[in-house]
N, C-alpha and C positions, 0 to 999 in steps of 0.2 A: 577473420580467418575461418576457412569452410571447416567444418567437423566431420571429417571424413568414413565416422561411423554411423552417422544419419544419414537414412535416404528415404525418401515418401515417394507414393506411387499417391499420384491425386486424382479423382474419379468425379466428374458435377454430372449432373443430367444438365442435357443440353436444352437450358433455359437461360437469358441471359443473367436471370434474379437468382441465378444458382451460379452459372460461369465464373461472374464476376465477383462475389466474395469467396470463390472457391482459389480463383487467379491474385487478389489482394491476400488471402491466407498463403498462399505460396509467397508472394514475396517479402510478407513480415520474416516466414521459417527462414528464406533466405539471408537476409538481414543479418539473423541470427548465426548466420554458420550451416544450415541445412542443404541438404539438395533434395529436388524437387524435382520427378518425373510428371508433368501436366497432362493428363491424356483427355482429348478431344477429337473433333473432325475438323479437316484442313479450313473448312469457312467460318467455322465457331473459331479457331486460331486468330487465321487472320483478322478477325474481328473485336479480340483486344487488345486489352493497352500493351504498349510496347515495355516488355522487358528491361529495365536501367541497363544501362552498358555495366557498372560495374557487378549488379549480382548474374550476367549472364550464361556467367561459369556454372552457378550454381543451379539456372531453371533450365529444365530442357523440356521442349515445348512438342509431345510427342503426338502425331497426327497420324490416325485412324479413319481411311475412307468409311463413309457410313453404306451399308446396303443397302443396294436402292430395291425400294419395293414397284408396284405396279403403279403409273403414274396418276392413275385415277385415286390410289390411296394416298399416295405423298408426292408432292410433285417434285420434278427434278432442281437438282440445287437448294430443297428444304432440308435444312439441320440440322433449325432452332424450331421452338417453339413462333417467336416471331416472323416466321417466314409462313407460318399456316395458320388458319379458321381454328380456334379452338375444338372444330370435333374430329380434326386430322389428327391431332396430339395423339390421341390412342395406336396408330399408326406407325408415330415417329417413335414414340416406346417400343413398338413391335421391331423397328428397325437398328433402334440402340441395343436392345438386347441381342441382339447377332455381334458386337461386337463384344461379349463374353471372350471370343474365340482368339482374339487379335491382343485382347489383355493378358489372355493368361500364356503366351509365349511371349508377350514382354515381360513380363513377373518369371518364367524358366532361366532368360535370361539376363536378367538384374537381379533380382529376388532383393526387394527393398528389405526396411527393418520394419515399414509400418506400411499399412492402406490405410488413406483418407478417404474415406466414402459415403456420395450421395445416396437418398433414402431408392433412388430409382432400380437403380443395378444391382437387385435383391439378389444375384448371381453370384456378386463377390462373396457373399458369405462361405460357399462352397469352395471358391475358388481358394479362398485364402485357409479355410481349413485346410483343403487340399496340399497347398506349398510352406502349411502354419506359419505364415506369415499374420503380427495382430492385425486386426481391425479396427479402424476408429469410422464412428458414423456424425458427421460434422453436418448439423442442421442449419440449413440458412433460415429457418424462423426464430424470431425471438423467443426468450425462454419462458414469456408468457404464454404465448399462442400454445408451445409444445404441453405445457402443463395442461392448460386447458386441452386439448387434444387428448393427452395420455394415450399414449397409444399401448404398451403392456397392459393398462388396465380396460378400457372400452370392448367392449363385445360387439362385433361385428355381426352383422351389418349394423353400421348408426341408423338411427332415427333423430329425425328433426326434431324432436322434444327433447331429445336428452342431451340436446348442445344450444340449447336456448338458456340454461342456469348453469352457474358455473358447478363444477361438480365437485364430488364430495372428499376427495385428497386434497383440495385447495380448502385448507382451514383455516385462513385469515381472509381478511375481507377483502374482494375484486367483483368486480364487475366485467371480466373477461370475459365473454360468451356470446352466442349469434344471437341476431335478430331472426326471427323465423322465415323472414324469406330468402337469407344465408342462408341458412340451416339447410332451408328444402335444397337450393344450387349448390351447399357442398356437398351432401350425400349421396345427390346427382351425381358428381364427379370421381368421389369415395369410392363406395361402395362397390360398382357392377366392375365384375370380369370384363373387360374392352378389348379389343381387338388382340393385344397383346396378350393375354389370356392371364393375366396377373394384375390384382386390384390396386390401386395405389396404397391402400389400408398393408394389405400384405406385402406389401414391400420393402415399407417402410418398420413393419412388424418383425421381417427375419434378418432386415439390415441391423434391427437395434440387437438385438436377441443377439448376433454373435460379435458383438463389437464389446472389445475390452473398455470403454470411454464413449460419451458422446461429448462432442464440442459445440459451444453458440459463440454467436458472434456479439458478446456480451460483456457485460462486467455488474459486480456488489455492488458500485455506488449505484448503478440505475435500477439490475433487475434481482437482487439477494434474494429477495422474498421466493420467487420463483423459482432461481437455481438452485434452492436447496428443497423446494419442494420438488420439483424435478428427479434432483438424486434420490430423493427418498422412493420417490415412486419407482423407479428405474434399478434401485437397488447397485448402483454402479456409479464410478464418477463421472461427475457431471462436470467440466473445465471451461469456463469462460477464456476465452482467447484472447480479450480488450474486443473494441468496437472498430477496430483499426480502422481509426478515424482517417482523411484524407493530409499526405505529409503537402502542406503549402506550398515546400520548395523543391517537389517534382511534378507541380502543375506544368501542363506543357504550353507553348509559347502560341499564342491568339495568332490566327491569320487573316488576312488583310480584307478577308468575307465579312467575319465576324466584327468589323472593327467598329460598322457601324454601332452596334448594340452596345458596343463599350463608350461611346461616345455620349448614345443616347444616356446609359446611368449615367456618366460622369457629370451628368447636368442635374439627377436626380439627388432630390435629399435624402440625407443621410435615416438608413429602415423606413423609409415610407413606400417603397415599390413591392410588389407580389409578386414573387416567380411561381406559374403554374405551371405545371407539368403530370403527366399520366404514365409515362412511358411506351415504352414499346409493347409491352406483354398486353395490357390492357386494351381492348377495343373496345370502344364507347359507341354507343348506337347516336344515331343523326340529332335525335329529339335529346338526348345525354352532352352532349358536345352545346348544340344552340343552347342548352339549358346557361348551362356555365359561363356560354358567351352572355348572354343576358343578363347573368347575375354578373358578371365582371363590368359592363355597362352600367348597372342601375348601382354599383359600389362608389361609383364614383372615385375609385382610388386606381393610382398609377399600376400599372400590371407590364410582365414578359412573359407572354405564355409560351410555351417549346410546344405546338403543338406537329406532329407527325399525318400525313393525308391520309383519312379512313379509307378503307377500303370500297365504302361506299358513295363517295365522293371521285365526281370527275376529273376534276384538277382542284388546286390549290385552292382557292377564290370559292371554292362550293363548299369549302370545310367549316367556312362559319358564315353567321345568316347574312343576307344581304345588307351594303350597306355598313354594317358594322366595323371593317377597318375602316371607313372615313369617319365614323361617329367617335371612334375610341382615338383618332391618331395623334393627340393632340397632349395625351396621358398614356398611353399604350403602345404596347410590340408584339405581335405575332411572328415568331421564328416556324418557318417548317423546314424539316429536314434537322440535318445535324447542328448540333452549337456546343460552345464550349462549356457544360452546362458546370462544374465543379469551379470555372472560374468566376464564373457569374452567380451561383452561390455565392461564393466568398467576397464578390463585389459589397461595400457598404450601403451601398444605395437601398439592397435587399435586405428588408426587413419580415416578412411573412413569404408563408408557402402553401398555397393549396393542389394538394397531390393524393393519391391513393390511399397512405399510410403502408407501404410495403417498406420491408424492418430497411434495407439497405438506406433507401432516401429517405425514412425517418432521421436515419445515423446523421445523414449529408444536413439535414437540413437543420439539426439542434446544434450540429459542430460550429455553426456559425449564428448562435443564437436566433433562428427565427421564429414568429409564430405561428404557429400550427394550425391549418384548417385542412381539416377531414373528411373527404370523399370515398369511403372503401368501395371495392367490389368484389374482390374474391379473393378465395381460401385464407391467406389468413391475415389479409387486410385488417378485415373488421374489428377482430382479433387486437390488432395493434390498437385501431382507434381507440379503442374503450380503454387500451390499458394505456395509451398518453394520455386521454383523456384523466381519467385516473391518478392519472400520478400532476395534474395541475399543469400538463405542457402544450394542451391542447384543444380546440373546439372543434365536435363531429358537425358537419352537416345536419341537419334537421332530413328525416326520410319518410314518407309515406309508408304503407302498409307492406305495399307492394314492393316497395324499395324505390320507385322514384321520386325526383326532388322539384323543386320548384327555383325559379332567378332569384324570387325572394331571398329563399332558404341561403343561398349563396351569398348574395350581397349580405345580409344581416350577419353570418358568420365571420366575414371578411371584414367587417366593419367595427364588430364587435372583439376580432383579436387583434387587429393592425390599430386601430384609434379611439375605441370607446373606453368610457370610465370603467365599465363592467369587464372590459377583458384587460387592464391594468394585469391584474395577476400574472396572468395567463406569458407577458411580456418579460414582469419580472423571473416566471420562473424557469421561461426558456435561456436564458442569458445567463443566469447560475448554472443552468443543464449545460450549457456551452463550456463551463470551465473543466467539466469532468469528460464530454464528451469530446472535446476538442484537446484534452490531453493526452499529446502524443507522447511524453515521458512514461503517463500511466500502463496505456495500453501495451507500446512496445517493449520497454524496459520494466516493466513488472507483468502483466500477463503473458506478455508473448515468450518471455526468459522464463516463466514459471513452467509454462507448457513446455516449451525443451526441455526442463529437465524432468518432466513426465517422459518426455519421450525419449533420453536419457537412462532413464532408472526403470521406467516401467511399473513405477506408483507415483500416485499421488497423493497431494498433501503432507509434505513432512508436519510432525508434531515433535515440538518438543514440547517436555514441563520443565517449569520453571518452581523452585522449591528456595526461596531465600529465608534465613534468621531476622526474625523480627526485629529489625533497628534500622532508621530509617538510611543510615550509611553503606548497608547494604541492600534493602529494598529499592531505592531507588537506582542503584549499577542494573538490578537485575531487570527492574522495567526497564531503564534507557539499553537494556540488549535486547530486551524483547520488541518493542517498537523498530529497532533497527533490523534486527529478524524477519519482522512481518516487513516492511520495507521489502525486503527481499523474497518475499513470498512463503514463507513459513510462518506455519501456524503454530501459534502457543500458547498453553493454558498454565496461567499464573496465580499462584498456590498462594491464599494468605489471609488473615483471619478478615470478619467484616470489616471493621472500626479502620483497619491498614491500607486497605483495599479503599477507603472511601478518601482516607488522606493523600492520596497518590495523584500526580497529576492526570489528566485525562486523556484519553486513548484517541488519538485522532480519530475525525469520523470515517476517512477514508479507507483505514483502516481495523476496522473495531469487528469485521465480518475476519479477522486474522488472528487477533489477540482475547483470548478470554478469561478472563476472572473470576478466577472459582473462589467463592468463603466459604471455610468454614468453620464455626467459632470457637473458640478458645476454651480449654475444660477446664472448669475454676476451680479453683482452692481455696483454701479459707482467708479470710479478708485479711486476716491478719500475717498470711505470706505474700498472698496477692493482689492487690486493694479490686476491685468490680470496676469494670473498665478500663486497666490496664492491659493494651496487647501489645506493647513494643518499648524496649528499651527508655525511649523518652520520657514514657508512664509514669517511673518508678525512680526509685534514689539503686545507686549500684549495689546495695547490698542485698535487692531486692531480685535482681536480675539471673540469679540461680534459681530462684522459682519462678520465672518466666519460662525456662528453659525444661523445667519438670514439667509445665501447663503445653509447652508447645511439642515437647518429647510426645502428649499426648495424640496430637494430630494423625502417627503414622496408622493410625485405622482408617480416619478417614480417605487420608494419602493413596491408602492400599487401595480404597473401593474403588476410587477413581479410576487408578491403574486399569482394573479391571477391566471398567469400562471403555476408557480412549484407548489404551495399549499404543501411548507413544513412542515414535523410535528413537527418543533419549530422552534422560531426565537430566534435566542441569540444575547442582547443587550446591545449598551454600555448605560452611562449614559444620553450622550445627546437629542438622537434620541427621546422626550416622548410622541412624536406623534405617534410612535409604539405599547403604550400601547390600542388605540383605534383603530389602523387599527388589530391588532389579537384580538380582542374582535372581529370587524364586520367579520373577518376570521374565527372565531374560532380555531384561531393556539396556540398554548402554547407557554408562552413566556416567558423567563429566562433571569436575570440581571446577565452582566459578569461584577464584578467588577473586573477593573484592578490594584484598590488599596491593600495593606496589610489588614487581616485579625486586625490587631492591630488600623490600620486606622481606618476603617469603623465599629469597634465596638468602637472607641470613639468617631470619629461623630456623631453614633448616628442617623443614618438618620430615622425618624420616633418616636424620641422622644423626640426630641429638638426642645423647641419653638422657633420659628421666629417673626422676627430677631433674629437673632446670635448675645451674645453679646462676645465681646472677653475674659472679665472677668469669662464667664461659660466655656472656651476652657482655660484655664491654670492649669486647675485640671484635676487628673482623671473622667471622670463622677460616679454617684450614681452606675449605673446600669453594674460598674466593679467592682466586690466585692472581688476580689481576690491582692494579692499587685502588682502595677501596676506605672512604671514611665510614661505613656506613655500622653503626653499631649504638649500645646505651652508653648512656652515663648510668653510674652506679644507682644512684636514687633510683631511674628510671628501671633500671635491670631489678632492682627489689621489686618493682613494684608491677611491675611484669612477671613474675615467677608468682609474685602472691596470688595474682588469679589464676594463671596458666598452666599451674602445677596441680594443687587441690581438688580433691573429688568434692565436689559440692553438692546443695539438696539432692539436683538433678541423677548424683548418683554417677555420674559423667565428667573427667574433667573437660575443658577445650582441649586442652593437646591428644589425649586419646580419641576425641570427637572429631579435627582432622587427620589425624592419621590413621582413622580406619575409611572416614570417604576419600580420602589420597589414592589411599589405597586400591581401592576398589572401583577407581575410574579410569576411563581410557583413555582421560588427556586432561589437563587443565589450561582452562581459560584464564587469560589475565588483561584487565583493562588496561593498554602498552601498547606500545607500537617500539619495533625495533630503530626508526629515529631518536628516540627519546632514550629506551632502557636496553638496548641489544645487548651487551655485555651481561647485563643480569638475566635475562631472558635467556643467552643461551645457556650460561651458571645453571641456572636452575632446572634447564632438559636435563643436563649433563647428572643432576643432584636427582633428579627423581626417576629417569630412565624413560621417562614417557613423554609425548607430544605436548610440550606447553604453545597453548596457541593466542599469539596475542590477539585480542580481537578489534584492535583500534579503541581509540582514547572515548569513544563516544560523547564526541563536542556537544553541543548545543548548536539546533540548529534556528538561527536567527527569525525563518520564517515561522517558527511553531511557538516563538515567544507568547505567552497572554496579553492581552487587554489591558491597559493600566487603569485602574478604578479611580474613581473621584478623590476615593481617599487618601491616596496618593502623592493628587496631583501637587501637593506642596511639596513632595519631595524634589520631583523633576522640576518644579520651576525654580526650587534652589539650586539644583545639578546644572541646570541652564545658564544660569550667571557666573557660575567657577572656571578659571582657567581651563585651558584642555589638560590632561593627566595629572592634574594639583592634589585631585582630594582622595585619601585614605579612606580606602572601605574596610570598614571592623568589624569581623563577626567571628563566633566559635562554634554557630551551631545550634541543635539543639540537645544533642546529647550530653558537652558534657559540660558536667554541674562545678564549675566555680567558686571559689571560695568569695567571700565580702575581699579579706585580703587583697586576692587576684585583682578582681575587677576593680577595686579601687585604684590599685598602682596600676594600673591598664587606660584610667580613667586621668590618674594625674599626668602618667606619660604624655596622652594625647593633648593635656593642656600645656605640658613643657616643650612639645615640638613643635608648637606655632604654626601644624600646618593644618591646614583645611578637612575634615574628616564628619561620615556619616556609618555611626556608630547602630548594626544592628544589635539588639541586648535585649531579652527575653527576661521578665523580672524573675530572678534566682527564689529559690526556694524559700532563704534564710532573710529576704524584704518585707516587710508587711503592703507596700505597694509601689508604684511605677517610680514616686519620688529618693525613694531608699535603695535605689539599684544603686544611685552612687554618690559619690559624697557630695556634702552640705556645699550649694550653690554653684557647683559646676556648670549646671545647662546654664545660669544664668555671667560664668567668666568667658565661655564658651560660644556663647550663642550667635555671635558675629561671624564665628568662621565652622560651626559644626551641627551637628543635627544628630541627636538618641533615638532612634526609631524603635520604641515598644511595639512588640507583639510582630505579627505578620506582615513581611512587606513581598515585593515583586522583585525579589533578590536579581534571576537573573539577567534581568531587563536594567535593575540598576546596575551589574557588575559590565555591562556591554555601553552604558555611557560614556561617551569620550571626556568626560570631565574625570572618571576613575583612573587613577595611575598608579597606586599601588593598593597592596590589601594587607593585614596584618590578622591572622588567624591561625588557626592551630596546625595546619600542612598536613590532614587528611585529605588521603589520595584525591579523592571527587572534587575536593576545592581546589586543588591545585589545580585540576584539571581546567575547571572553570575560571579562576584568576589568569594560568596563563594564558588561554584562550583569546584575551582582551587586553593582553600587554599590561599586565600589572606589574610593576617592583614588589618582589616578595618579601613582605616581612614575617618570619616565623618563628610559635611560640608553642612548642610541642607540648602534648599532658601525659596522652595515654596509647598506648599497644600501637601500632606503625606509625606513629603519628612521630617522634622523634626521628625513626628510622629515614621515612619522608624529609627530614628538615636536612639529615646529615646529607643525603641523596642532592637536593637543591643546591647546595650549599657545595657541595662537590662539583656540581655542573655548573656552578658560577650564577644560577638563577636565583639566588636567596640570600638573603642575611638572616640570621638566627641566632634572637634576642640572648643576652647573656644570662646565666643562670648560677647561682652558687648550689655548693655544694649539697645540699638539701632540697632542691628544686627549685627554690623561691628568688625571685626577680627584683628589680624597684624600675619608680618611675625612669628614671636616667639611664637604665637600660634599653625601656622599652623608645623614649625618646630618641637615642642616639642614634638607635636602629634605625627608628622611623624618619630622620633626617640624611642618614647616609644613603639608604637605597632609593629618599625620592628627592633632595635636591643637592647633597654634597658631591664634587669633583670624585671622591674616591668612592664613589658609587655609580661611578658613569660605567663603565664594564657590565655590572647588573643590567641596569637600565637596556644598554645594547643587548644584550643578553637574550633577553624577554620578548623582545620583539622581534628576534630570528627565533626565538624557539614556537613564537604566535602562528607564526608563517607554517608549519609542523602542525603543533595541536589545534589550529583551527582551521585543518584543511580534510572539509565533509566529504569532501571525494576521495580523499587519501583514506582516510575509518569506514565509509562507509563501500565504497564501489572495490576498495583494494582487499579493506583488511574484513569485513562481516562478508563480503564476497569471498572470500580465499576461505573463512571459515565454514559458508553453508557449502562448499562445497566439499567440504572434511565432512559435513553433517549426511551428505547423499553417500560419497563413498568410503565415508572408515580412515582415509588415506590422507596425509596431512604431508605436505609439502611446506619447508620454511623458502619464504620468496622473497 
């Protein structure tokens, strides 16, 4: 659907290496919902690709006759660059800038929201002050080339020495920079006042200067280094757009010309042929052309070269040496004139490319993993070379002083990326380049949707922080929303001591220029409150976890510094932190409570309408303010023992109940891991209860592709998983936080030997064992060992939990496991201890998804409990409803497009405007 409050005025200089990523950026914006005024001359128009029928509505394709000058300067029907000698260009400049006049009563008349503008039409800076309409200056060079460039910083005129090393803002290591007989031919070009009375230096200097943004045609996974050096220099954002790679399936249909050439690959093996190509812009002198012909000759390897007739050639047949199409026909294709050059890329047969290195057919040629061989010539050719070069994707030509090359030089390059042992590399790591460059998910649906909503909002980079309580039940909710975030294109810095930060799984690399991880450590106390090395719940026994909370109460100094520095547009917080509520008041940052508990939870806690003290007799009923029918409440044991923490001011000096109810308080919406499939009823309960925006933000599944590695040590796990019926075997774990008694785990431990069913029991040796064999009673593993498996210490939980051998689980019914159980069609069996974790089992258990182990009156269970359970939800007749159950509620919580495209999308965009829509 078109976004009817976007409109871009798009502006290229009339080059085709500007044209066409200027006309591919117009139809990604399209794509998107934008519309797109394209402004050009009637023959540069008709000269590209055709508009898709369906975003038609959206591009409108606006044609500007150019002024013709005296024929002697530009000759008639010249547009582009490719229609003139390179020393006309000064000329055709002179003649584009006349059409200032014809733009700025299209802009009277539309008055866009934004100008895209090339570095040529140094005009529009004025113009668009003039109508203050922004400016954006969208560079068709790569974000290496511009770095090296710098153009805010360079003092004009250049000199060819001081673009021979890379210069001094680029503070990590590159090898971007001229060869000196560049250097002399770009300064050539640079520098001098030409015809048009305005330098390219200066043009491109008052284009940047008044533009709110500049754009590349780029992305973090190839050029991060750069684009943030970039911004720094620039002092302004800097937005990568994606590379907007070529979509496969609106390549247009081969004609009956071309068919020979497909005929010929279709006989070719698979990457063993060369597409060569120079293009249009470049004109190769006689002796430059025979070169290449000869080195493609002495390569001995299969070649298509697209070559175009020089100007200096009389017909076709003189364009390369004598002789040489009957010597090469035999392995070789010479195309002149036009060909289907993007289909033939993507042909298999095509394995390497020797071309200019100009950024566009760089894109073209890594999207389909080829290898790189290197011929620059001008501006900022060379530029790229060095920096594929650089980054292992490529081999330069070998160059003389002067800058000419040799057949040699050619063939040994050629030889050396497409089949030698030496350019092995070079193979591998275009074909990895190919998975990043070639991802049209990436580019369109993550940079190109980030950029709308730049040009949406009219800033960039959201920032949120992220501030969770040390325990890993709720540190890990708050990573899996931050990954899901940046996912989305939001940046976020995630707050937590070292030792927590290192336990945490790992940040995709695709994402890790999105997500950042601040430590900072932990202020100790005396060993004898809080042992040295303890930074998170799991650390410590629980009576130790009031001085955790005193150690981490200390952080809000550090917390503040930060502030200072990012000044994110929200802080997202757990419950601990509630000294956060007063540092974003003296911030003025927007502050939102992530609850990590159930949606069922914390609308029967009640936070914010429960008098204090808590007595336990008000926690064994539904409360008033659930009016719908509702099990979800304590048992009395569990309600004491809930008020014993919940109530008391502790070390910290803070109770928990006063610690949520001042960040409740003091945010403008709370987050719940939920989806209105699953908890609606409570979800709306709970707006209704707190008067504010509760925003579920999806279940945050697991997403199957980001699973880890399964280590060797392992592997006896899964080759037992391998041999067990499909859904037979009980996965048992509680976790690591909470601490079991001998008791517990013992009847936990007989249970699973009186239900006879198949089970792999995760168990962390308890505190009160002297080692791995005293976890549990005398000779189990070995009554056991035909049908079950005790896994001490660390295993690769959720790659075991996604086995089809797993069919039920039996663990304590904190939110995040439940999350993950159901996910995979588990029969629940549940065994609640402490703070939502009951509430969770009555919620299951309501929804027909659980059985929940029987308990007497003091808490405590027996084996025949835990067996009976264990038998009725995974092979008795009156557990067949559960069963079914589970596997429609699967179809829900393990749908990554339902949490993430629906629900963290409907939430970033509560994040850009304040305004929260329930959908």
């Amino acid at each position: 659907m078109a976004d009817s409050t976007i409109h871009i005025v798009m502006l290229p200089w009339s080059a085709f290496g500007h044209l066409i990523p200027f006309f591919k950026l117009s139809i990604a914006l399209a794509k998107a919902g934008v519309r797109v005024s394209f402004v050009s001359t009637p023959k540069n128009i008709q000269r590209l690709p055709k508009v898709p029928s369906t975003l038609a509505h959206l591009v409108d394709l606006v044609q500007f006759p150019l002024p013709s000058l005296d024929k002697e300067l530009l000759p008639e029907g010249a547009e582009a660059t490719i229609d003139i000698p390179f020393e006309k260009i000064q000329y055709l400049k002179l003649a584009y800038d006349q059409l200032q006049h014809a733009v700025k009563k299209l802009l009277i008349h539309q008055l866009p929201n934004w100008i895209i503008c090339d570095f040529s039409p140094h005009w529009m800076a004025d113009i668009a002050h003039e109508f203050q309409v922004k400016l954006i200056f969208y560079s068709v060079f790569s974000a290496s080339s511009m770095t090296f460039f710098g153009p805010s910083a360079r003092k004009a005129p250049l000199s060819p020495e001081s673009l021979t090393v890379p210069p001094e803002w680029v503070t990590f290591p590159s090898s971007v920079a001229y060869q000196r007989h560049e250097a002399i031919s770009f300064c050539a070009g640079a520098n001098p006042v030409n015809a048009s009375g305005v330098s390219d230096f200066e043009r491109i200097t008052k284009v940047l200067g008044a533009s709110k943004a500049v754009l590349f045609r780029s992305c973090y996974e190839i050029e991060g280094e750069y684009l943030n050096a970039f911004q720094k220099l620039v002092g302004k954002p800097v937005i990568p757009i994606g590379l907007l790679p070529v979509d496969r399936a609106e390549r247009g249909i081969v004609d009956e010309c071309s068919g020979n050439i497909f005929e010929w690959l279709d006989k070719q093996a698979s990457k063993s042929v060369v597409f060569v190509g120079f293009g249009s812009e470049c004109k190769l002198t006689k002796d430059q052309v025979f070169e290449i012909a000869y080195g493609l000759e002495e390569s001995e390897l299969p070649f298509l070269w697209a070559l175009r007739k020089p100007s200096w050639a009389s017909n076709d047949e003189d364009s390369v040496p004598v002789g040489f199409n009957e010597r090469t026909c035999n392995r070789g294709i010479v195309c002149m004139g036009w060909i289907p050059q993007q289909e033939i890329l993507a042909h298999p047969s095509i394995g390497g490319s020797l071309f200019h290195s100009g950024w566009g057919s760089a894109i073209e040629a890594l999207q389909f993993g080829h290898s790189l061989v290197l011929l620059p010539f001008i501006i900022d050719q060379p530029l790229n070379a060095r920096f594929l070069v650089e980054k292992g994707l490529a081999i330069e030509v070998k160059r003389n002083e002067d800058g000419s090359f040799t057949r040699n030089d050619i063939a040994t390059s050629l030889r050396q990326a497409m089949v030698l042992e030496e350019g092995k590399n070079i193979r591998i790591n275009t074909r990895e380049a190919a998975t990043i460059v070639g991802n049209l998910k990436l580019h369109q649906d993550h940079y190109m949707v980030a950029f709308v909503q730049f040009l949406k909002m009219g800033t960039w980079k959201q920032i949120c922080m992220m501030i969770p309580w040390s325990a890993f039940g709720h540190l890990i909710p708050f990573f899996k929303l931050s990954i899901a975030l940046a996912k989305a294109g939001v940046h976020v810095s995630f707050v937590s001591t070292p030792k927590n930060i290192q336990r945490l799984p790992k940040v995709p690399s695709t994402l890790a220029h999105l997500v950042d991880l601040v430590q900072f450590p932990l202020s100790s106390l005396d060993k004898e409150l809080l042992p040295e090395g303890a930074e998170a719940t799991v650390d410590i026994p629980f009576e130790k976890i009031q001085y955790l909370k005193l150690a981490y109460d200390q952080l809000q100094h550090a917390v503040k510094k930060l502030l200072i520095n990012q000044l994110p547009n929200w802080i997202i917080c757990d419950f601990s932190p509630h000294w956060m509520a007063d540092i974003a008041q003296e911030f003025q940052v927007k502050l939102l409570f992530y609850n990590v508990l159930s949606a069922p939870a914390m609308t029967f806690l009640g936070v914010g309408n429960r008098k204090t003290p808590i007595s336990p007799e008000s926690l064994t009923v539904p409360p008033e303010w659930v009016t719908f029918p509702s099990s979800v409440a304590y048992q009395r044991h569990e309600a004491i023992t809930f008020c014993a923490g919940a109530n008391p001011v502790n070390a910290s000096g803070v109770s928990d109940f006063e610690r949520v109810t001042k960040i409740l308080g003091a945010s403008k919406a709370v987050l719940v891991r939920s989806c209105y499939e699953i908890e609606g009823e409570y979800l709306n309960a709970f707006q209704k209860l707190v008067g504010k925006p509760v925003i579920p933000i999806g279940l945050l599944p697991v997403d199957r592709a980001e699973r880890g590695i399964v280590d060797e040590c392992n592997g006896n796990i899964f080759e037992w998983l391998d041999k067990q019926a499909s859904k037979s075997v009980v996965f048992v774990g509680f976790g690591s936080e909470l601490k079991l008694t001998k008791d517990q785990v013992f009847e936990i431990a007989y249970g699973l030997e009186e239900s006879e069913l198949p089970f792999l029991w995760a168990l962390r040796k308890p505190s009160w064992a002297n080692n791995d064999e005293d976890s549990v009673p005398v000779g189990f593993n070995e009554r056991t060992c035909n049908r079950g498996i005790v896994c001490m210490g660390w295993i690769p939980q959720q790659e075991i939990l996604a086995h089809p051998s797993i069919g039920g689980s039996l663990f304590h019914s904190g939110w995040g496991s439940v999350i993950e159980t159901l996910q995979f069609v588990h029969s629940l069996v549940v065994l609640p201890f402490i703070i939502d974790q009951p509430l969770n089992a009555r919620f299951l258990v309501e929804k027909g998804l659980a059985i929940e182990v029987k308990k007497n009156e003091d808490g405590s269970f027996t084996r025949n409990d835990i067996a009976t359970s264990l038998r009725q939800a995974m092979v008795l007749e009156e557990g067949k409803n559960i069963r079914i159950n589970a596997g429609e509620a699967a179809t829900i919580v393990g749908n990554l497009k339902l949490h993430q495209d629906h629900y963290i999308a409907a939430f970033v965009q509560f994040l850009q405007n304040g305004i929260w829509k329930q959908t």
